[in-house]
C-alpha positions as CSV (number, residue, x, y, z in Angstrom):
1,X,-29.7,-110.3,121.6
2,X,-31.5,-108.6,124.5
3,X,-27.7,-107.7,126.0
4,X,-26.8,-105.8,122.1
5,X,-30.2,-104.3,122.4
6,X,-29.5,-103.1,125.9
7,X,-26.0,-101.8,125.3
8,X,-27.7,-99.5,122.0
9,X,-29.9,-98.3,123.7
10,X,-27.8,-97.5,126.8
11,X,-25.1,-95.5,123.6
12,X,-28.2,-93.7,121.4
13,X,-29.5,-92.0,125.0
14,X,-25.4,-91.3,126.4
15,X,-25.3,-89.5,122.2
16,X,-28.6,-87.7,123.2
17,X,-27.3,-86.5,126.2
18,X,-24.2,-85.3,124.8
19,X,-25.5,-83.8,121.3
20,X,-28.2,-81.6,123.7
21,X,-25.3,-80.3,125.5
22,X,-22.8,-79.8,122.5
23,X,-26.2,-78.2,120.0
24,X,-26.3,-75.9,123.1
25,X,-22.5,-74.8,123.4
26,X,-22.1,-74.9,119.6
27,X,-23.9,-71.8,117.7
28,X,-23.2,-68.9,115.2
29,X,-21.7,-67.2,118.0
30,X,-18.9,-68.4,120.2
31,X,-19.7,-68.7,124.1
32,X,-17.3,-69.6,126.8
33,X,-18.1,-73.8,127.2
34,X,-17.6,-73.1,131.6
35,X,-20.2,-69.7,131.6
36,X,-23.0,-72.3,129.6
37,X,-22.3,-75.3,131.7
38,X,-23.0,-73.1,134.5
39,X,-26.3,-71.3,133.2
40,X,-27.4,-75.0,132.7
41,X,-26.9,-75.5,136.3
42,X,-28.5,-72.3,137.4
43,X,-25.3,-70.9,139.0
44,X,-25.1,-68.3,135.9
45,X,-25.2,-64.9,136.4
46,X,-27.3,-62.4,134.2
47,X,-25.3,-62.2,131.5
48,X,-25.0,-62.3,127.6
49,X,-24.2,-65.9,127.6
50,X,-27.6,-67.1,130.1
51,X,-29.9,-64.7,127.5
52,X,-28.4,-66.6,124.5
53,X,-28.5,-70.3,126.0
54,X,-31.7,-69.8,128.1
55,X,-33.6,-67.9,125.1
56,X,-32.2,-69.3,122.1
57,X,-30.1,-72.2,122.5
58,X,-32.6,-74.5,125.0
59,X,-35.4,-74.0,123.1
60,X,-33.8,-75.0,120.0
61,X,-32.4,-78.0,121.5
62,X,-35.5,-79.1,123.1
63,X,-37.3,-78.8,119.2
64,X,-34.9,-80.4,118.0
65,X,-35.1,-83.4,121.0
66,X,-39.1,-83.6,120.5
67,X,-39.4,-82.8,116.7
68,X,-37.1,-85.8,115.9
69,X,-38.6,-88.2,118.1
70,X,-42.1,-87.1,116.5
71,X,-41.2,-87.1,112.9
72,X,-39.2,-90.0,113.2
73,X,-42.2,-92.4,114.8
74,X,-44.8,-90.9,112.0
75,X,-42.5,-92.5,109.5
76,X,-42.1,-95.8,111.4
77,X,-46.4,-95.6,111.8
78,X,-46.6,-94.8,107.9
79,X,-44.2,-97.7,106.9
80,X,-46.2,-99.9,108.9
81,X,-49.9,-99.2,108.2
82,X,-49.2,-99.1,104.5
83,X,-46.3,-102.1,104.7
84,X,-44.3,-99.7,102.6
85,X,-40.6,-98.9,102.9
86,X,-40.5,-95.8,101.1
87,X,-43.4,-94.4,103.4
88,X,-43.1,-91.1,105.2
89,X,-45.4,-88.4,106.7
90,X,-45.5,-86.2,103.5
91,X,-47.7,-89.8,102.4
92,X,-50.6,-88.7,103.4
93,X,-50.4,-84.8,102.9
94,X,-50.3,-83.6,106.0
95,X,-47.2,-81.4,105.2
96,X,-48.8,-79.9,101.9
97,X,-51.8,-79.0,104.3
98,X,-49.9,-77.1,105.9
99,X,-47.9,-75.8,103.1
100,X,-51.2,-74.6,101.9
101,X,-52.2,-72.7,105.7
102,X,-49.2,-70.9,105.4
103,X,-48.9,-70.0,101.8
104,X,-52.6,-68.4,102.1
105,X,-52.3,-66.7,105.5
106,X,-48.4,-65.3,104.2
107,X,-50.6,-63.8,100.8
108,X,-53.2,-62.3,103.2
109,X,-50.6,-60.8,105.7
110,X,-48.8,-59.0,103.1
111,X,-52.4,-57.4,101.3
112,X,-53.6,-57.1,104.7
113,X,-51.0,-56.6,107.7
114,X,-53.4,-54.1,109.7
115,X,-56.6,-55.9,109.4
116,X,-54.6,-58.7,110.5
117,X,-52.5,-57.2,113.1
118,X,-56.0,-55.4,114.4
119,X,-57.5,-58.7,114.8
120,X,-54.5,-59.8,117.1
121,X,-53.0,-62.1,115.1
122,X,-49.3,-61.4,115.0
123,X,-47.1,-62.7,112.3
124,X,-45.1,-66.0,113.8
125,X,-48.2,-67.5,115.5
126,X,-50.0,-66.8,112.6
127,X,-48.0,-68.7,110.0
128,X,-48.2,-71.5,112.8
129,X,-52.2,-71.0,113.7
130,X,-52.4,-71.8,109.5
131,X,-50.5,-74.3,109.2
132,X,-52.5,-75.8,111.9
133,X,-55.6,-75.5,110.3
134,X,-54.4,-76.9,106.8
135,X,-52.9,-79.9,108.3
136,X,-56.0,-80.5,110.6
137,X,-58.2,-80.0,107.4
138,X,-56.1,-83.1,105.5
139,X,-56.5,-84.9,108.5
140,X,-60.2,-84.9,108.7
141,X,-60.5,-85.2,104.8
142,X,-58.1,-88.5,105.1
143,X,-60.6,-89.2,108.4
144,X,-63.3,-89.1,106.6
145,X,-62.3,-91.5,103.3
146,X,-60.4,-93.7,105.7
147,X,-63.7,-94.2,107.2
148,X,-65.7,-95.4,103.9
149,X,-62.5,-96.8,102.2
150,X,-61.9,-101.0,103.8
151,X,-58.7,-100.6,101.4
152,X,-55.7,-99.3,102.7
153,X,-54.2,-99.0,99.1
154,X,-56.9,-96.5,98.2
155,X,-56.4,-94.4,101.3
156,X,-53.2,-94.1,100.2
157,X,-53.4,-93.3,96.6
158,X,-56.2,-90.1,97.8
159,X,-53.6,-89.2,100.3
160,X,-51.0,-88.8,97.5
161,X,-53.5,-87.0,95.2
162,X,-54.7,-84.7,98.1
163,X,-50.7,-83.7,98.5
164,X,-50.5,-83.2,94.8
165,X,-53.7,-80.9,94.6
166,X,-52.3,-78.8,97.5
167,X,-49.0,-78.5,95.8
168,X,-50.7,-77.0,93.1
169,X,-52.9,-74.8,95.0
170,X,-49.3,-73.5,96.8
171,X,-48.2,-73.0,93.3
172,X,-50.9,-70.9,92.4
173,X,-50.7,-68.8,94.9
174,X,-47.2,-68.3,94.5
175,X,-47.7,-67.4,91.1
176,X,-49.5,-64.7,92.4
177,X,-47.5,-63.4,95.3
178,X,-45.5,-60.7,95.4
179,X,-41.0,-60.5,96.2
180,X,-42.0,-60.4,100.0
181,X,-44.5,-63.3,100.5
182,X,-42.7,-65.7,98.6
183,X,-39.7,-64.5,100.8
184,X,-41.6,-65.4,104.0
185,X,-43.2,-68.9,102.5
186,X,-39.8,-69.9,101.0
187,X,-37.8,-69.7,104.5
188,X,-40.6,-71.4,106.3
189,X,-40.2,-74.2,103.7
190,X,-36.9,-74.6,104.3
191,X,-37.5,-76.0,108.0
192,X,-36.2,-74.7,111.1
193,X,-35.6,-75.9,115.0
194,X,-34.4,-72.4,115.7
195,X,-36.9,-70.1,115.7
196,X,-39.2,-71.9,118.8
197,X,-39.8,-70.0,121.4
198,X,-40.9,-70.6,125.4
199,X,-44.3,-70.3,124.8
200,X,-44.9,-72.0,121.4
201,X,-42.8,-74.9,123.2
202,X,-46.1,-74.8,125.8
203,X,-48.2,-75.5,122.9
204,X,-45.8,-78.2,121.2
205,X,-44.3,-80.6,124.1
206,X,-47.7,-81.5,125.3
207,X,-49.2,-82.6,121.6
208,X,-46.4,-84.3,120.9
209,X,-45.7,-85.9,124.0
210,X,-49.7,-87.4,124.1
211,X,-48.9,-88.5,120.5
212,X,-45.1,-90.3,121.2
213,X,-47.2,-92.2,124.7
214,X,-50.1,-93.0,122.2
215,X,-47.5,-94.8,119.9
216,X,-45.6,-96.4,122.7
217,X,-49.1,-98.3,123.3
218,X,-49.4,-99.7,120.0
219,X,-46.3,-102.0,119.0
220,X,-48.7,-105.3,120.0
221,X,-51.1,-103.8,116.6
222,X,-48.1,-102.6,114.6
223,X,-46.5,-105.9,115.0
224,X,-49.4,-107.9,113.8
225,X,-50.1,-105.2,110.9
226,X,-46.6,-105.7,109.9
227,X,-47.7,-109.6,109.6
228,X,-50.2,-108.6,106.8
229,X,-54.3,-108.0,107.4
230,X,-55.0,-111.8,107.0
231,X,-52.9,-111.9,110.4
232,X,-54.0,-109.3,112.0
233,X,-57.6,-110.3,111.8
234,X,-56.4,-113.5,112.8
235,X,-55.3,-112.3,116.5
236,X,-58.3,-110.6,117.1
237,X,-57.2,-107.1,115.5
238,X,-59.7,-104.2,115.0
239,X,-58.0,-102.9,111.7
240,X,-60.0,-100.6,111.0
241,X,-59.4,-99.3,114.4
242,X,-55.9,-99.2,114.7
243,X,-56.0,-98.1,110.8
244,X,-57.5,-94.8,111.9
245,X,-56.0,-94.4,115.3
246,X,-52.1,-94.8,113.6
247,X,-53.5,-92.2,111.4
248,X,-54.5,-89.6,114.1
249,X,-51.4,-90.0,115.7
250,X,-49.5,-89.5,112.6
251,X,-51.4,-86.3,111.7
252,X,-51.3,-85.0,114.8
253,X,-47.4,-85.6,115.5
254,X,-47.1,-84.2,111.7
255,X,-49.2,-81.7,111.8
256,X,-48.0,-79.8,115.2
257,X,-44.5,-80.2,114.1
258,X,-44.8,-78.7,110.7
259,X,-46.5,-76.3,111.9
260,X,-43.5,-74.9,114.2
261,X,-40.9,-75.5,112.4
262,X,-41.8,-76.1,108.8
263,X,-41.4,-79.4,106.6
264,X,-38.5,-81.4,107.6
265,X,-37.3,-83.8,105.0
266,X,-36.1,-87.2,105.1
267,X,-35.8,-87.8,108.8
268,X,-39.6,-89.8,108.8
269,X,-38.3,-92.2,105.6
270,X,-34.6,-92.6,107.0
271,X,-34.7,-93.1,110.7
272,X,-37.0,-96.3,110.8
273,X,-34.6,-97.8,108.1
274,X,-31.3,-96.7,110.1
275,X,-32.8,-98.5,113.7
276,X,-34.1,-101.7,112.0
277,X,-30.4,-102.3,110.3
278,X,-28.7,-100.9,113.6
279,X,-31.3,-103.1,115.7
280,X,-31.2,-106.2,113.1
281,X,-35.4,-106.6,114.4
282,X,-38.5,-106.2,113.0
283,X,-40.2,-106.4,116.6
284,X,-42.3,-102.8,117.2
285,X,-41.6,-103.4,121.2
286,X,-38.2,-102.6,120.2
287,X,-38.5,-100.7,116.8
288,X,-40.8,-97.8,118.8
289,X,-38.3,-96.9,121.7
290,X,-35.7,-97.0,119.3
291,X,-37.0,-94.8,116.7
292,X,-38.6,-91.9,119.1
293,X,-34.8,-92.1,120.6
294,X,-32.5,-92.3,117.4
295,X,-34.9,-89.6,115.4
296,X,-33.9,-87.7,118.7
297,X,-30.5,-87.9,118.1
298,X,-30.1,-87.3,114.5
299,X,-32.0,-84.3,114.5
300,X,-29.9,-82.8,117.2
301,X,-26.5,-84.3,115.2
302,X,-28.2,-82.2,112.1
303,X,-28.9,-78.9,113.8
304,X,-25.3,-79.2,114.8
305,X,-24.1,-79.5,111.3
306,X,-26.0,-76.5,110.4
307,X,-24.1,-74.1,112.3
308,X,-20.9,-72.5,111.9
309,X,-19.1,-71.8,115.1
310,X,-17.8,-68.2,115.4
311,X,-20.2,-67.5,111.5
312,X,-23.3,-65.6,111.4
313,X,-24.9,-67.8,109.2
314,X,-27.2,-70.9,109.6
315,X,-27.7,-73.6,106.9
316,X,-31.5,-74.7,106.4
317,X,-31.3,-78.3,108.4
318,X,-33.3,-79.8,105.5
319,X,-30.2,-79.1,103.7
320,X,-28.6,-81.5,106.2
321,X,-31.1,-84.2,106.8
322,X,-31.4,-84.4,103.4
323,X,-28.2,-84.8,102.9
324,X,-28.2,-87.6,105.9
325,X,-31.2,-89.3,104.8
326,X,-30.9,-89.9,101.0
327,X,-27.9,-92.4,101.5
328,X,-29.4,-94.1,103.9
329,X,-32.8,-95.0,101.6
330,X,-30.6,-95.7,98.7
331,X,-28.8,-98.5,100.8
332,X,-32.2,-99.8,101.4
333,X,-33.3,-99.7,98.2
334,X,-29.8,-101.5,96.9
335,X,-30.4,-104.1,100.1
336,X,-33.6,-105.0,98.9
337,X,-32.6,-105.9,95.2
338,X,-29.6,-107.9,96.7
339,X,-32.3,-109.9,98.6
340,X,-34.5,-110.4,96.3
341,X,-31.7,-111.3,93.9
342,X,-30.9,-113.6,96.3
343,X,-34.2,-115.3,96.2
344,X,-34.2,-115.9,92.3
């Protein structure tokens, strides 16, 4: 088992390695494969071809490598803390928080670009500064009941009704907006990898990086949450602890993510799912690695699909994961009637 384990893990990072290259070479516009091989290699001279791989191109890989790891081991933390399947980071509204930061702020640009402009915030990092502070705001809100709620259930349920009430408060102010600002909220929605620059990457990597160590140090507690409460308490477990601590690192991942590059669907429900049937374990030691690396991988694979070599378009990659994800839940879903079929 440890040999099959090795020899997946050793083909998921040689795919990583060669979907980072290809998601670089592949794009809207054609570029000679040789003159980007050698601006990877920094023998490339200053040409049109280094200002589209170093400007564009790398950074949109690099989202795409750190945003799937991230959104891929919130789902495999959700699934876990609330022993649910169907689980994802949209579970505890992070996402709608910061549906709601950006739907506000995109209102206030367009009845108030100068005031805003004046005050030095500029459009981009001020989509990203709201959705920061709406998904920080669910975060201490699901902080705070976590805290007087011992039931895991409940904390669950308000996390769903917190989502709800910040879909209707986006609705609202939708209502309300005009042609342009539901323009601007509607293509953030859609999700993007492509619009990260250099210096937002600054801000990104490290969060997210803190957030992936964070969850490599937990698989001993995941494990024994995965065994049920009773367990857990059993082994010496502080639930409460690791309760609150998985939902930090969720929110954080979730939060920073969405915040530069919109809600991306599916990947956190799918990719736990797609490792434990490609890894045939329920062991965290394993199932973390594997998830931060495959979530990786697919999300590069789907910001390949959504470009069109030599076409000046780009399809919305939640068009893609979405795509990618739904079968892969509805074999779950059919898997787990077989088994309990079986069990009759």
């Amino acid at each position: 088992m440890r040999a099959r384990h090795s020899i997946l893990f050793l083909l998921i990072s040689l795919g990583i390695v060669v979907a980072f290259v290809l998601d670089i070479m592949w794009g809207s516009v054609s570029l000679p494969a040789s003159d980007v091989i050698d601006t990877l290699l920094g023998r490339g001279e200053h040409t049109t071809t280094s200002y589209v791989v170093l400007n564009f191109r790398l950074p949109k890989a690099l989202t795409s490598l750190i945003a799937g790891a991230g959104i891929s081991i919130a789902g495999l933390q959700m699934q876990t803390l609330f022993r649910n399947p169907l689980a994802d980071t949209s579970i505890l509204g992070i996402n709608s928080g910061a549906g709601v930061g950006v739907a506000i702020y995109t209102m206030a640009y367009t009845l108030f670009p100068s005031l805003l402009s004046t005050a030095g915030v500029a459009d981009t990092w001020g989509i990203i500064l709201a959705a920061c502070i709406g998904a920080l705001s669910i975060l201490l809100m699901i902080s705070a009941v976590s805290s007087r709620l011992h039931d895991i259930v409940s904390v669950l349920i308000v996390g769903v009704m917190i989502g709800f009430l910040s879909s209707s408060v986006i609705s609202i102010l939708q209502y309300f907006s005009d042609e342009e600002t539901l323009k601007t909220y509607l293509i953030w929605s859609f999700g993007s990898v492509a619009g990260t620059t250099w210096r937002q990457l600054q801000l990104m990597l490290p969060v997210v990086l803190v957030g992936l160590i964070a969850a490599l140090l937990m698989p001993k507690q995941m494990n024994a949450l995965g065994l049920g409460e009773n367990y857990a308490r059993s082994v010496g477990t502080n639930i409460r602890l690791v309760r609150r601590l998985l939902i930090v690192i969720t929110s954080i991942i979730t939060g920073c993510i969405t915040a530069f590059t919109g809600p991306i669907a599916f990947l956190g429900m799918a990719v736990p799912h797609f490792v434990r049937l490609l890894f045939r374990t329920a062991d965290h030691h394993i199932l973390v690695p594997a998830t931060i690396l495959s979530g990786s991988f697919l999300l590069l694979v789907c910001d390949l699909l959504t470009q069109a070599p030599g076409h000046q378009f780009v399809l919305p990659i939640n068009a893609i994961t979405s795509l990618l994800g739904a079968p892969v839940v509805i074999l779950v879903v059919l898997g787990n009637k077989r088994k309990r079929d079986a069990f009759k």
